[in-house]
C-alpha positions in Angstrom: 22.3 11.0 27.4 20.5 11.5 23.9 16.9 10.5 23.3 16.0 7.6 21.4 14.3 8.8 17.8 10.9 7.6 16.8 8.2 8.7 14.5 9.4 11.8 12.7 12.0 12.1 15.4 9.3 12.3 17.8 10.5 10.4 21.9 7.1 9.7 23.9 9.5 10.1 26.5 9.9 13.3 26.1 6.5 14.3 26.6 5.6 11.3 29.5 8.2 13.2 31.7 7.1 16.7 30.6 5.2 17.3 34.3 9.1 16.0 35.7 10.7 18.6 34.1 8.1 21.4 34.3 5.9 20.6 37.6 4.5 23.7 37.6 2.9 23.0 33.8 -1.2 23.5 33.7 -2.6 19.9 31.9 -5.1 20.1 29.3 -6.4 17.1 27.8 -7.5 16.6 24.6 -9.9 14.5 24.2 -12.2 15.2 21.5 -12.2 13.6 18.2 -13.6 16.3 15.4 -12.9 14.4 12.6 -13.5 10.6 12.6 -16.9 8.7 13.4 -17.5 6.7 16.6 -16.8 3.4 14.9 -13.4 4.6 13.6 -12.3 6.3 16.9 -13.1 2.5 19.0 -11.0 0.8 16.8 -8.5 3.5 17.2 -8.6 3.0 21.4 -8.9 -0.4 21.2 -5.2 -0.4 19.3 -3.4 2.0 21.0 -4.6 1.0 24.5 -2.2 -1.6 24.1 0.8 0.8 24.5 2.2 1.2 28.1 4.6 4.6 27.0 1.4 7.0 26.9 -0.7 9.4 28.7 -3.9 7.8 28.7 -7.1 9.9 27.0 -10.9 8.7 27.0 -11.3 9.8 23.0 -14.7 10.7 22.4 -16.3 12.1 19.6 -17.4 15.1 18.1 -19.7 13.6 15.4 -22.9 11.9 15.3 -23.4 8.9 13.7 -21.1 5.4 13.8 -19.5 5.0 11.1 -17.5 1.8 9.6 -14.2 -0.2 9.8 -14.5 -2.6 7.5 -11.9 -5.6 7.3 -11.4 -7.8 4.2 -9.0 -10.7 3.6 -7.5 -11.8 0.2 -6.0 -14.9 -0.5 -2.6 -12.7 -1.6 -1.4 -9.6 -2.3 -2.2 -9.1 -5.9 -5.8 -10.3 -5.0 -6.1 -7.7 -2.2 -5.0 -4.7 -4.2 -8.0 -6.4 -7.0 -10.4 -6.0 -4.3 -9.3 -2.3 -3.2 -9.4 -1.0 -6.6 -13.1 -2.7 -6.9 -14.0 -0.9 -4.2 -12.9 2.4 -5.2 -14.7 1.8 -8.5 -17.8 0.8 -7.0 -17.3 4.2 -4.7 -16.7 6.2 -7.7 -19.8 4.7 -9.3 -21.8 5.7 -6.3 -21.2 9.5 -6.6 -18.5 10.1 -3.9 -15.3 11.6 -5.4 -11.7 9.8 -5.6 -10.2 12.8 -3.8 -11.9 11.8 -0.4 -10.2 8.6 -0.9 -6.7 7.7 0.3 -4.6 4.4 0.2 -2.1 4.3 3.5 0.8 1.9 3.5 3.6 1.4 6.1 6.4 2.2 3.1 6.0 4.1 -0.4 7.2 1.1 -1.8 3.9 -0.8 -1.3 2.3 1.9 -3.3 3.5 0.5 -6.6 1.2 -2.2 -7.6 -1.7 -0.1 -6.4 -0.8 2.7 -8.7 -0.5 0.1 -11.3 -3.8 -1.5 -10.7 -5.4 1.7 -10.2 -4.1 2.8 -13.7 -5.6 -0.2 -15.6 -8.9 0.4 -13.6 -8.6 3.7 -14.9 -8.8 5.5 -11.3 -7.0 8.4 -11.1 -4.6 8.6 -8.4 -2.1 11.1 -6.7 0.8 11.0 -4.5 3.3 12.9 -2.3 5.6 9.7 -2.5 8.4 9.2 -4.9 6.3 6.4 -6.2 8.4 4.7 -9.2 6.0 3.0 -11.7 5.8 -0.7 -11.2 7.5 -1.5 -14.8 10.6 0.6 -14.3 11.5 -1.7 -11.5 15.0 -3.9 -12.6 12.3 -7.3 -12.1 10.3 -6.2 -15.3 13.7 -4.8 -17.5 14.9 -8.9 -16.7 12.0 -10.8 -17.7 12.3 -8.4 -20.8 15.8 -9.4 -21.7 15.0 -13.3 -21.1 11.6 -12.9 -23.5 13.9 -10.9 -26.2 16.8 -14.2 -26.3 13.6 -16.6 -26.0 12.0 -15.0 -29.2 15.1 -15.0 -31.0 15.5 -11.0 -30.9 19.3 -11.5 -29.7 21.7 -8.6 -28.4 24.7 -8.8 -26.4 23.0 -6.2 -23.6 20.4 -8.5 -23.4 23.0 -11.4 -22.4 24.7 -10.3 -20.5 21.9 -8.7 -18.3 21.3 -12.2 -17.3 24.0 -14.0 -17.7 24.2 -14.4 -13.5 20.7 -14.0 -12.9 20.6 -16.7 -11.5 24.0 -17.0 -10.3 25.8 -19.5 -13.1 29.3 -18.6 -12.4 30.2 -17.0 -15.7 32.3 -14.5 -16.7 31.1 -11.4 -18.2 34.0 -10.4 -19.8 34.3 -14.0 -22.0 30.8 -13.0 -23.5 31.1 -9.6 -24.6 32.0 -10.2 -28.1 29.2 -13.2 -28.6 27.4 -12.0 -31.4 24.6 -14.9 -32.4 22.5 -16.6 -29.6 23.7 -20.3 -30.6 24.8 -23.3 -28.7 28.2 -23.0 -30.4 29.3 -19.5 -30.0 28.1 -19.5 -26.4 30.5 -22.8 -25.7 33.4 -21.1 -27.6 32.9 -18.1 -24.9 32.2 -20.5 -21.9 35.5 -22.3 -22.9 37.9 -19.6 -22.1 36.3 -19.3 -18.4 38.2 -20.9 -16.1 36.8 -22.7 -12.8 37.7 -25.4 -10.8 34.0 -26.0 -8.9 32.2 -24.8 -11.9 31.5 -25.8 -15.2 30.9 -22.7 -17.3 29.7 -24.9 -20.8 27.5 -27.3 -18.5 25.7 -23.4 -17.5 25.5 -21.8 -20.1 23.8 -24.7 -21.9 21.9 -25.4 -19.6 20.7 -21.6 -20.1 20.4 -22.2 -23.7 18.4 -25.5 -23.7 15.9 -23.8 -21.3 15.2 -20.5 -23.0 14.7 -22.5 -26.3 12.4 -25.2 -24.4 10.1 -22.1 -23.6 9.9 -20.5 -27.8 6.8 -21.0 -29.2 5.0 -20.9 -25.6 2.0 -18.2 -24.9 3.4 -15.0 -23.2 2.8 -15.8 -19.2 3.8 -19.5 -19.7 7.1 -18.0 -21.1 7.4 -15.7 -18.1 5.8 -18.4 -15.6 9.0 -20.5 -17.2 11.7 -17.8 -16.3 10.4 -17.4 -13.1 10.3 -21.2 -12.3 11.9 -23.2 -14.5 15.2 -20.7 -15.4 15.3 -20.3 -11.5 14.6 -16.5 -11.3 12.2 -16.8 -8.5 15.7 -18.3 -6.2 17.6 -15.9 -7.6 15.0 -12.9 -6.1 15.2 -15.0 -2.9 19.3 -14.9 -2.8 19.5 -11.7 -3.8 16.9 -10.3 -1.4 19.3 -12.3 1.3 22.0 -10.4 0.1 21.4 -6.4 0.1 19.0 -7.3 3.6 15.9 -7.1 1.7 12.8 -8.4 2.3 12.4 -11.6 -0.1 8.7 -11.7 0.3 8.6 -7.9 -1.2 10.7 -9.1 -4.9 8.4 -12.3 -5.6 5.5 -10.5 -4.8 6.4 -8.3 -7.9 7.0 -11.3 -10.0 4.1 -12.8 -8.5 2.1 -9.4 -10.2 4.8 -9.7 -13.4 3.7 -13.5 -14.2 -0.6 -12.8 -13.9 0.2 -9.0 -16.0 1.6 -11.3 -18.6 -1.6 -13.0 -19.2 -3.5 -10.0 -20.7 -1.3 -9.6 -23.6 -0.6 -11.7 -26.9 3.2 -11.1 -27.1 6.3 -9.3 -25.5 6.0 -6.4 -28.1 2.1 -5.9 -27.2 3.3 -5.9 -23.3 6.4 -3.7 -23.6 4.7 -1.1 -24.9 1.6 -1.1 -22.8 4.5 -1.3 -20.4 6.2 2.4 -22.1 2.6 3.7 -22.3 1.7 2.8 -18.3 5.0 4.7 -17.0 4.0 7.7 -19.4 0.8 8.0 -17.6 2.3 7.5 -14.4 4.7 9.8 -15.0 2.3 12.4 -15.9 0.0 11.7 -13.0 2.6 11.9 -10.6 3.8 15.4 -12.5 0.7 16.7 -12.8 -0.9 15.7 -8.7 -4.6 16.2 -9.7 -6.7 16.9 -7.1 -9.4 14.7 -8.3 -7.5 11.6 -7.7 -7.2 9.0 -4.7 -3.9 9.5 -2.6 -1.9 7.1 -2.0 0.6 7.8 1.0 2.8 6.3 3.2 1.5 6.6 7.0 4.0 8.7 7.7 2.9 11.3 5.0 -0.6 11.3 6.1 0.0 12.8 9.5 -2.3 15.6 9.9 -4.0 14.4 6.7 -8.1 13.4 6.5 -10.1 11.9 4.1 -13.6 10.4 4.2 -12.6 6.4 3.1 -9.2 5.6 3.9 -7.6 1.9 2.8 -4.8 0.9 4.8 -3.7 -2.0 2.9 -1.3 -5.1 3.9 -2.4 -5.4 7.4 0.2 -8.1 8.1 3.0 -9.5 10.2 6.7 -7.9 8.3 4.3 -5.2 6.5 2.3 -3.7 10.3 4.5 -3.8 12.4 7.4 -4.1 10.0 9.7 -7.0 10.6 12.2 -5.1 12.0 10.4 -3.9 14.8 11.4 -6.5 17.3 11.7 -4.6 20.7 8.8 -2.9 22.6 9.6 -0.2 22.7 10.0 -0.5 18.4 6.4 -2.3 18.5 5.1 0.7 20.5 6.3 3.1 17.7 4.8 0.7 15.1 1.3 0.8 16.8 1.4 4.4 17.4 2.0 4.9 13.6 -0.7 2.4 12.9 -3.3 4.5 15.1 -2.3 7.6 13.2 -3.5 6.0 9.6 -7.0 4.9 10.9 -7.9 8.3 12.1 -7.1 10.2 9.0 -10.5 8.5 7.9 -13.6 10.4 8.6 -16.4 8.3 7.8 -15.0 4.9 6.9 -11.7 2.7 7.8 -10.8 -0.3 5.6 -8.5 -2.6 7.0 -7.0 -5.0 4.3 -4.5 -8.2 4.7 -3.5 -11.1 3.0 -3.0 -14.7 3.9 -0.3 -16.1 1.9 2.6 -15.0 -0.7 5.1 -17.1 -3.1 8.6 -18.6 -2.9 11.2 -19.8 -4.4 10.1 -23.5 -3.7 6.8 -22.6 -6.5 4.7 -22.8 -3.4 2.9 -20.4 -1.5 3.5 -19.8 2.5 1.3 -18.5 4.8 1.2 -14.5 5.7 0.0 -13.7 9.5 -2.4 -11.3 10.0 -1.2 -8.0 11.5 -1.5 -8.6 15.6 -2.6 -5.1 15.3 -5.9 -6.5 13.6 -6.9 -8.6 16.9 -6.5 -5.7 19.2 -8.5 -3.5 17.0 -11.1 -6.3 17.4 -11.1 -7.0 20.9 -14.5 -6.6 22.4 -16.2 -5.7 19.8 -18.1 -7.2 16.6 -16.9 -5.5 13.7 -18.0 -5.7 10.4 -16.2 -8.2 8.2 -15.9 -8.6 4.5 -14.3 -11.8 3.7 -16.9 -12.6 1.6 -17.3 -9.3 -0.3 -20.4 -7.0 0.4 -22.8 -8.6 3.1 -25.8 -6.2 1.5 -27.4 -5.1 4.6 -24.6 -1.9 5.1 -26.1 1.4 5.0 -25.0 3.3 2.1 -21.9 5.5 2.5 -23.2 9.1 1.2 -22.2 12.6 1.8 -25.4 14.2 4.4 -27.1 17.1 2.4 -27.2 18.9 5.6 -28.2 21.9 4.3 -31.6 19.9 4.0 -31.9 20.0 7.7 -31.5 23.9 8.2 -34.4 25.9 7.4 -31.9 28.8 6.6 -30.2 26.6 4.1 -26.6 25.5 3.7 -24.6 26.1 7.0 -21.7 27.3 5.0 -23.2 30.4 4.5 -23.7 31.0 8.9 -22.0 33.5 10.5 -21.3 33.3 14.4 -23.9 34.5 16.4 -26.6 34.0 13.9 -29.9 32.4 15.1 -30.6 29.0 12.9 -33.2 26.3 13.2 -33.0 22.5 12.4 -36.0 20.1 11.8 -34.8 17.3 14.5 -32.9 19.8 17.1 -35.3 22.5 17.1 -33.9 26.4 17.3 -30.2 27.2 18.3 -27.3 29.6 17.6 -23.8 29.6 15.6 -21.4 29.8 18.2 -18.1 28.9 16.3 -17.2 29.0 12.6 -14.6 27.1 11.1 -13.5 26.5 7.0 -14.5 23.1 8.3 -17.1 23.0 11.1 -19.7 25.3 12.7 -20.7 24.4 16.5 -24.4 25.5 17.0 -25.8 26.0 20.5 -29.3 23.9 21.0 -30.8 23.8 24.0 -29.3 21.0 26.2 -26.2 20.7 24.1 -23.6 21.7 21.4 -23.7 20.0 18.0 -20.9 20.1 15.6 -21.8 20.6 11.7 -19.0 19.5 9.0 -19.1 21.3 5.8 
């Protein structure tokens, strides 16, 4: 009988009946954290303690200090991937470079938006993802063909884009040849369609009247109108139905489409800020500086580490994903979940949002992740619903070179006698690219470089 396939093609079973299969095999446990902070590593145990298909390990860790988790809560998406890139400014501002940053989400997908945001916060940002830029998405090219008919800039392409976007019955074929956007040589087309439910003049009138109802309006109450008025927003929702997407993941795009609009004068002035944004993108992507954040899926960052790591849309459908709906697929989910908070070092943000739009022009209400209260449980975490509290301690890198009277431990060798101010004399037992272990009397202390 196969084995079930998990992360990366990875069965816990496998491993849980490992002593089964080999009872002779010597255990060795492993259950030392070198790279995250206690904080970070509590949170971690707290989460994956709720799994029953493990081996269970004390984690302890290798680091002084605590560390942070920090959880924030937006009122919706577009407002939570606001307050991340504020953040990252505000990091950047404070000295501490955008390649110890990372940005984990649960698909490559999610990474869109943020890599839009972040390029008109000017952040730089890399990925191993095939991110697409956000305006190359078949959403933006839409709204694009609807604003060109609006203001009167007619071509057939255009039309026929959205003839059945939303759904109006009508045949493509009839309006081929229409050369002028009027209400007469649209009827003459809609006249030789044929339907006995439908009434293909009523549509494409109706179409007509509504596009020239929104001419002379400022750009996002134009785009607000396609969305709403036009019926776009129901058409996202039926078509999402359709190919077995996720509805919520289409609006939230228009959602972002409709408040982008608002910055620009015109549908010239946004389409090309539009052709400029997917150049840089492009080029970013092309070029993968390494002085950028990363932006990842958590599947990517396995084996990955970085000082601050954002795990954004901390939500029911988003982590775990909807479709995880057995245990044994919630299990997989939360073990996934556990890897992405300890790729950070120093400090974990945990984001989520509280509501996101339909079709209806109302807004319903997002769960939290139920990963979020088992992180929690016990313990009294820091919380930034409210933005900064001011009484955190100040994220920095530790100039530990300071504390050595021989200088910057990079420069140790094994076996070379050292002395720091608070742990008094000691000796390099272990060198690493990343770490050296130095022998004080009493204990071990591990120094990251």
């Amino acid at each position: 009988m196969p084995r079930g396939y998990g992360f990366r093609g990875a069965s816990p079973d496998i491993m849980l009946d490992f002593k089964k299969d080999f009872p002779d095999a010597h255990e060795i446990r492993m259950d030392i954290n070198y790279r995250s902070r206690l904080e970070i590593i509590t949170a971690a145990k707290n989460l994956i303690e709720h799994n029953t298909q493990r081996f269970y390990k004390d984690i302890r860790a290798a680091r002084d200090g605590n560390g942070q988790v920090i959880f924030h809560s937006s009122a919706d998406r577009l407002k939570e991937i606001e307050y991340l890139a504020r953040e990252i400014s505000q990091l950047k501002a404070s000295g501490i470079p955008l390649s110890s940053i990372a940005v984990l989400s649960r698909t490559n997908q999610e990474l869109e938006d943020v890599a839009a945001v972040l390029e008109s916060s000017h952040l730089e940002y890399r990925s191993p993802e095939p991110i697409q830029d956000i305006y190359e998405h078949f959403i933006f090219t839409d709204i694009m063909a609807y604003l060109n008919l609006i203001d009167g800039n007619f071509r057939s392409d255009y039309l026929l884009r959205i003839l059945n976007r939303p759904g109006r019955y009508l045949k493509e074929s009839a309006f081929r040849n229409v050369q002028k956007f009027t209400e007469t040589a649209l009827t003459d087309a809609a006249l030789s369609c044929t339907s006995q439910y439908h009434s293909p003049v009523d549509h494409i009138l109706k179409l007509y009247k509504d596009l020239c109802s929104l001419k002379g309006k400022i750009l996002q109450e134009k785009v607000s109108g396609i969305a709403k008025q036009i019926g776009y927003q129901k058409y996202l929702t039926e078509y999402a139905g359709f190919t077995g997407q996720d509805s919520s993941t289409l609006l939230e795009k228009l959602h972002y489409y409709v408040s982008d609009s608002e910055r620009f004068a015109d549908r010239d002035t946004w389409y090309l800020a539009a052709v400029s944004h997917i150049r840089c993108h492009r080029s970013q992507m092309r070029e993968q500086t390494d002085q950028g954040v990363t932006l990842s899926t958590m599947h990517r960052s396995k084996g990955l580490e970085w000082d601050i790591v954002f795990i954004i849309n901390c939500c029911e459908g988003y982590a775990p994903i909807a479709k995880a709906e057995k245990k044994s697929e919630l299990e997989e989910e939360r073990r996934l979940f556990y890897v992405a908070m300890t790729r950070a070092r120093e400090r974990l943000y945990l984001l989520n949002h509280t509501s996101k739009p339909d079709y209806k022009h109302t807004r319903t209400q997002v769960k939290p992740s139920v990963f979020l209260s088992e992180i929690k449980e016990g313990v009294q975490w820091r919380n930034h619903e409210n933005g900064k509290t001011g009484n955190e301690p100040k994220l920095q890198r530790i100039e530990i070179e300071k504390d050595f009277k021989e200088g910057n431990p990079a420069s140790f060798q094994e076996g070379m006698n050292v002395h720091h101010k608070s742990f008094g004399p000691g000796i390099v037992i272990r060198k690493t690219l990343s770490f050296v272990t130095i022998r004080f009397e009493g204990s071990d202390k591990i120094f990251f470089l």
